[in-house]
N, C-alpha and C positions, 0 to 999 in steps of 0.2 A: 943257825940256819935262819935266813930273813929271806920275806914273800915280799913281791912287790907288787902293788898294781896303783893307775896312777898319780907315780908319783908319791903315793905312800906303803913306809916300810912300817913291816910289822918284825920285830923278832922272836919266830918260835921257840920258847924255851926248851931245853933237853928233859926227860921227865923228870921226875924231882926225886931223888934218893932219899930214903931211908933217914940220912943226915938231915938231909933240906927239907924233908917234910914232920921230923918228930913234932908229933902233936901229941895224941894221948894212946898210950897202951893198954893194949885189952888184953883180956884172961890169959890169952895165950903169948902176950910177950908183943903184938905184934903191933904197929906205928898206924895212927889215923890220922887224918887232918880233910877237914867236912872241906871241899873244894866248890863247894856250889850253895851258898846259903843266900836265898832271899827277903830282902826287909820289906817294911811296908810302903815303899818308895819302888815298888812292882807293885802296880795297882792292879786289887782282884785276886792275886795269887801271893803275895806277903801278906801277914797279919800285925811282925814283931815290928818293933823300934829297933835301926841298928846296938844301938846301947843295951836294950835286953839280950840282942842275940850274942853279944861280948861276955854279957853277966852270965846266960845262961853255956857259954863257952868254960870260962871261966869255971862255974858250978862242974863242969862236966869233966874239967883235968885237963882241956886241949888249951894248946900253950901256941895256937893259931887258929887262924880259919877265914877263908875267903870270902869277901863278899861279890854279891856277882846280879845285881838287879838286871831286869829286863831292859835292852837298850836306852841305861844310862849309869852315872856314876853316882848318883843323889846320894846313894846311901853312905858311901866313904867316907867323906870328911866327919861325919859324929861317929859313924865306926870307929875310925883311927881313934879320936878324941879319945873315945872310951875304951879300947887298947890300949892308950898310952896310960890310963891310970890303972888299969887292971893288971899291966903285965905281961900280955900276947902281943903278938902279934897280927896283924891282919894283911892277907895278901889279894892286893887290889884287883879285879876283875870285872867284868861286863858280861851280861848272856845277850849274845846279839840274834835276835830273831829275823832269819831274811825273809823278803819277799815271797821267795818260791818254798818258804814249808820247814826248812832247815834253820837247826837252832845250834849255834858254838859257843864256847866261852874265850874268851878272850883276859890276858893275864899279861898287861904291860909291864916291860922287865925293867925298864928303867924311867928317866922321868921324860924325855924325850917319846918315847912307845907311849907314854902316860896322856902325852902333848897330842899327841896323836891320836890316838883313839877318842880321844875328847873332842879333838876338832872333826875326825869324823862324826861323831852322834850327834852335835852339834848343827852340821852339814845338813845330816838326814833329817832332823827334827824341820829344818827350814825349810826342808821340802816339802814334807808333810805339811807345814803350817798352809804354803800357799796354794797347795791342793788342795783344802780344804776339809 
């Protein structure tokens, strides 16, 4: 399923199965993967370094986990870094806070969606700047 508006496409992923999301199993057998984890690159509201929040994934059995700061992607590239020596996986994300009150997360599926989302936050940060 892809959204358009213009001129940029987004594509909604199908929800994540059971397969696509094993992360860590709890008491009862049953699949987690934390979809919404804040670093300290959310200013005010993160505390960790992406790299803790890997280690402390790690320590915890999940074998993924999202990162998803507030409108932007800062935190990714040492996340990954630090997935790639641990073991997990990380699956790339944004919390996009709009204007009118309303908060989504955004989860680009390929590297293209990736191109995209980037150049929107990008976009908006330039607006903000020359509002002041």
């Amino acid at each position: 399923m892809e959204e358009q508006n213009d001129n940029i496409r987004f594509e909604v992923p199908p929800m994540l199965s059971g397969v696509e999301a094993s992360s860590r199993r709890g008491e009862g057998g049953e699949v987690y993967t934390e979809l919404q984890v804040t670093s300290n690159f959310t200013f005010l509201r993160g505390a960790s370094h992406p790299e803790e929040l890997v280690q402390q994934a790690v320590a915890l059995g999940y074998k993924e986990i999202a990162i998803t700061d507030r409108n932007t992607l800062a935190g990714i590239v040492r996340a990954h870094a630090a997935a790639k020596i641990n073991g997990i996986r990380i699956i790339v994300g944004c919390r996009l806070d709009l204007l009118d009150g309303l908060s989504l997360l955004a989860y680009p599926t390929n590297i293209k969606a990736y191109s995209q989302l980037s150049n929107l936050l990008t976009k908006q940060m330039s607006i903000n700047m020359l509002r002041g």
